[in-house]
C-alpha positions as CSV (number, residue, x, y, z in Angstrom):
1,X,130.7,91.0,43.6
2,X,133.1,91.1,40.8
3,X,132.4,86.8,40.2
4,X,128.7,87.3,39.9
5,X,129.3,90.5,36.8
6,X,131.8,88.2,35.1
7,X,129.1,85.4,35.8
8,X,126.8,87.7,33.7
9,X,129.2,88.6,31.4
10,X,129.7,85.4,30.6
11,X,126.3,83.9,30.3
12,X,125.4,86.3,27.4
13,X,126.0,84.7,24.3
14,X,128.3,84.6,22.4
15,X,130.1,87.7,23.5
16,X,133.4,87.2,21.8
17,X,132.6,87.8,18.4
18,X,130.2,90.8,19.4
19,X,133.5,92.6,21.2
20,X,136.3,94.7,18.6
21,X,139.2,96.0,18.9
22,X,138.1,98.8,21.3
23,X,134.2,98.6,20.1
24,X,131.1,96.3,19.7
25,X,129.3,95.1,17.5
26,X,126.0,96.9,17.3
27,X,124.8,99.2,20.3
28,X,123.9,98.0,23.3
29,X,120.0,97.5,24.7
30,X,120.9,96.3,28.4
31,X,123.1,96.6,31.2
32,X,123.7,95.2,34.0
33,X,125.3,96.5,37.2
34,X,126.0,95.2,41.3
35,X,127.5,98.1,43.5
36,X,128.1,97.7,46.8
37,X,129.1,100.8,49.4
38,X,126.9,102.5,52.4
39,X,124.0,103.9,53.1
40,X,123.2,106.7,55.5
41,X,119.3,106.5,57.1
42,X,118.5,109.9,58.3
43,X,117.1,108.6,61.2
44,X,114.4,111.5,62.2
45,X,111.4,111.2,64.3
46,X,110.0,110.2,67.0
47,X,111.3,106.9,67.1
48,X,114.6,107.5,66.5
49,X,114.8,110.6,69.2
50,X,113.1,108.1,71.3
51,X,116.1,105.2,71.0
52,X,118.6,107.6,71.1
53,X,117.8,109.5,73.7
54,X,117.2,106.3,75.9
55,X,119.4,103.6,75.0
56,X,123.3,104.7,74.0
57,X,123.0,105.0,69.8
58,X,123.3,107.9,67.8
59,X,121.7,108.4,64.3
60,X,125.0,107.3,63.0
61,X,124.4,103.9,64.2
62,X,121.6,103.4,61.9
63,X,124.5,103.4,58.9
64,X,124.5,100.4,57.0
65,X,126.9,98.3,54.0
66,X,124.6,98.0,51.3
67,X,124.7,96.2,48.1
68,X,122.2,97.4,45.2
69,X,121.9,95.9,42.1
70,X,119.9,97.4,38.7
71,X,119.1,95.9,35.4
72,X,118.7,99.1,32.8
73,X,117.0,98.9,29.1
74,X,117.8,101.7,26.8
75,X,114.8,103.7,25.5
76,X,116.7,106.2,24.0
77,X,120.8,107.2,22.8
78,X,120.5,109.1,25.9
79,X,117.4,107.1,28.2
80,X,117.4,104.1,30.3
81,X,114.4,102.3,32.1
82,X,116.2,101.3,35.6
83,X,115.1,98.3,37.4
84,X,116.7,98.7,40.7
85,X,116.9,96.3,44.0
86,X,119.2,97.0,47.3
87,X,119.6,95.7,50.5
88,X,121.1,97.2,54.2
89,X,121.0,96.2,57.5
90,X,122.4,98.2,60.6
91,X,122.8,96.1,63.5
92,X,124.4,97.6,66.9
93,X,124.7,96.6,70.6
94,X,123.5,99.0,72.8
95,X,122.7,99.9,76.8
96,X,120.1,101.8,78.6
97,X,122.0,105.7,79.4
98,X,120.8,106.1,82.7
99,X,119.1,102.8,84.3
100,X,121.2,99.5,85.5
101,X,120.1,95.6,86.7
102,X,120.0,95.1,90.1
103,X,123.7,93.7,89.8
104,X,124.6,97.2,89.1
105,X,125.2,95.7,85.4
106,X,124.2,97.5,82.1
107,X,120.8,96.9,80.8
108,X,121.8,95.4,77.1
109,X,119.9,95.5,74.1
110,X,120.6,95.1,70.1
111,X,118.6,97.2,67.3
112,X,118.5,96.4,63.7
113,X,117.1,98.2,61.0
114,X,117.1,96.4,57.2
115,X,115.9,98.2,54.4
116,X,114.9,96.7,50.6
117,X,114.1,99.5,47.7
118,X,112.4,98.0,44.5
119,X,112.2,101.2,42.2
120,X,112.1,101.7,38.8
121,X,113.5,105.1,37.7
122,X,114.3,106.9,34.4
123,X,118.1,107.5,34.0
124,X,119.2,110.2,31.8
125,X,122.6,110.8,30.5
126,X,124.2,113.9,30.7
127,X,126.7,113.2,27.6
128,X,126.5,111.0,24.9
129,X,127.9,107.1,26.2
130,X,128.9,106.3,22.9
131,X,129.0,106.7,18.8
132,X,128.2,104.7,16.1
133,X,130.8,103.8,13.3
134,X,129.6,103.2,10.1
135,X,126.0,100.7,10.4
136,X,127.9,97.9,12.8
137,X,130.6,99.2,15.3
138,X,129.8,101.4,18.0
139,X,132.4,102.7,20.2
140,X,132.0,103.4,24.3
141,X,132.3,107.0,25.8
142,X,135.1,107.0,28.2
143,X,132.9,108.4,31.0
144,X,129.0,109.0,30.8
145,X,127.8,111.0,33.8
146,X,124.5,110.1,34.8
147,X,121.1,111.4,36.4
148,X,117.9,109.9,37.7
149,X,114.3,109.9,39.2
150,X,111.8,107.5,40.4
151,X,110.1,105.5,42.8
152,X,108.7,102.2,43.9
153,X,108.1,99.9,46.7
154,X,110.5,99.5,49.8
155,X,110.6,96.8,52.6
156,X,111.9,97.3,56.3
157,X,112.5,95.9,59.2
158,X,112.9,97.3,62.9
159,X,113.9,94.8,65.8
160,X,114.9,95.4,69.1
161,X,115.9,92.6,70.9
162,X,117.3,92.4,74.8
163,X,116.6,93.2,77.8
164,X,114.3,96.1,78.9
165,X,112.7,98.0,82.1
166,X,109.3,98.3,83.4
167,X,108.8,101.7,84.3
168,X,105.8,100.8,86.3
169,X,107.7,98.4,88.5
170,X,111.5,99.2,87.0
171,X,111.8,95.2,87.1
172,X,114.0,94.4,84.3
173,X,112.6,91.7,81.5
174,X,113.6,90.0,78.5
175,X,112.0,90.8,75.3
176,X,112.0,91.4,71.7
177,X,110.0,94.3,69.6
178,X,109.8,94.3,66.0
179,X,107.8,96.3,62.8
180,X,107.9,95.5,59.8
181,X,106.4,95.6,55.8
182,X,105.8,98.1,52.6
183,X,105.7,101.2,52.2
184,X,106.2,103.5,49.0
185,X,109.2,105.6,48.3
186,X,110.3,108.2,45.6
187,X,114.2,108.3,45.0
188,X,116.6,110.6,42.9
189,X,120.3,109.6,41.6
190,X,123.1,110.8,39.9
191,X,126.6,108.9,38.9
192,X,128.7,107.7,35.8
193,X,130.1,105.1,34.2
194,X,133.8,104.7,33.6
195,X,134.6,102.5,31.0
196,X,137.8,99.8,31.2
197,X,136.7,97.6,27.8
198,X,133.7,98.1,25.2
199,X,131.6,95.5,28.0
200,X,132.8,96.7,31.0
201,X,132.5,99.8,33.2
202,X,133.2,100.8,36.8
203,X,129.8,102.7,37.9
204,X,129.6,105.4,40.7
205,X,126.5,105.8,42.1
206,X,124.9,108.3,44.6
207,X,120.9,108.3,45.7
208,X,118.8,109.6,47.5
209,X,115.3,107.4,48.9
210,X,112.3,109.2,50.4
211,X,110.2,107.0,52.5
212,X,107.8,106.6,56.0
213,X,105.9,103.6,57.0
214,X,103.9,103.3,59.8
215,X,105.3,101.0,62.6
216,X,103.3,97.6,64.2
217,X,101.6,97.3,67.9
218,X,105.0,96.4,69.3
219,X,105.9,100.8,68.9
220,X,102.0,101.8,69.7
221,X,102.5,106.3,70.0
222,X,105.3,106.7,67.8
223,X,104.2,108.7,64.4
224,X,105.4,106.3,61.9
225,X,109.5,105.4,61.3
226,X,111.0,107.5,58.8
227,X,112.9,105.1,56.5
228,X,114.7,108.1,53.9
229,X,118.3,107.8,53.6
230,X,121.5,108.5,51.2
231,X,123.1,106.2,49.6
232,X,126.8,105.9,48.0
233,X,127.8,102.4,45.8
234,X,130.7,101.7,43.4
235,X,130.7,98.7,41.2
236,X,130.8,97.0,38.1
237,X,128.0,97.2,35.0
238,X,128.0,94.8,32.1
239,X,126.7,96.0,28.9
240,X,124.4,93.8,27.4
């Protein structure tokens, strides 16, 4: 993660002369950031009670390593537009609770669940993130706290993949099950930016994402998955 921000840092041109001693040269109009950290699914529903209940997860299991990444454009001293992408995938063995194979074996299965937000938000700082020095230099705020709101369009993905039983004729059978596509969501966030040089800042950033979609003919009687979720990332932004 911190390769591809120098990779950006480095493909902007001619950076060198645009960086003082402690400032830059005009103010900036772009930053980029890549975070990486967890995300927490809440995991409610019917669908979720349902795997739970039957096969040996909890709603913990559906927490993920995430990696987000936003390009911002300033609007105002104190307003950015936030162009946001981030991607998670949970991925966890698992057995039926109360059912084994003939062999008196478990009855294994895996279940993933991978989740993509595209949003575009308004981000608001809470303090000024910098000052102007005379009509060139302008000089980074040590920390700018940050807060957010917005929404988008965000993919999913729910696959379960093993072995299963027929309840009809409890003969145990191979198969796979799987939902995917778009939905809409609504997110809200709040985080900071700590700066290390005029270019560079570590950025802390918390969110939350809203979002249902309705599920394929693979999970025909469940109401829908329920995709909302927190999420915690720490990372680098370079200011363009």
């Amino acid at each position: 993660m911190a390769v591809a921000v120098a990779l950006v840092a480095a493909s902007a041109p001619a950076r060198a002369q645009d960086v003082g001693n402690g400032f830059l040269f005009g103010t900036p109009q772009a930053s980029f950031s890549l975070r990486g950290g967890m995300t927490a699914p809440q995991a409610r529903g019917d669908l979720f009670g349902f795997v739970t209940n039957r096969f040996t997860l909890g709603r913990g299991d559906f927490r993920a390593p995430l990696i987000d990444a936003d390009l911002s454009f300033r609007l105002a001293p104190r307003v950015d537009l936030d162009l946001a992408a981030g991607y998670s995938r949970s991925n966890r063995a698992s057995e039926f609770r109360h059912w084994v194979d003939n062999n008196n074996l478990p009855i294994q299965q895996t279940t993933a669940l991978a989740r993509v937000p595209l949003t575009a938000s308004l981000r608001v700082y809470l303090t000024p993130r910098g000052r102007s020095v005379g009509e060139l230099a302008w000089i980074p705020a040590r920390f700018a706290p940050y807060v957010g709101a917005g929404g988008g369009a965000m993919w999913y993905r729910f696959m379960q993949d093993g072995d299963f039983i027929d309840f009809n004729t409890t003969n145990v059978f191979p198969d796979r099950f799987t939902s995917s596509g778009w939905t809409k969501t609504a997110q809200v966030m709040a985080g900071g930016d700590y700066t290390l040089n005029p270019r560079l800042a570590v950025t802390g950033d918390a969110r939350y994402h809203w979002a249902k979609a309705k599920l394929g003919p693979d999970f025909v009687g469940f109401d829908g998955i329920d995709l909302s979720g927190f999420a915690l990332t720490l990372g680098f932004t370079v200011r363009l």
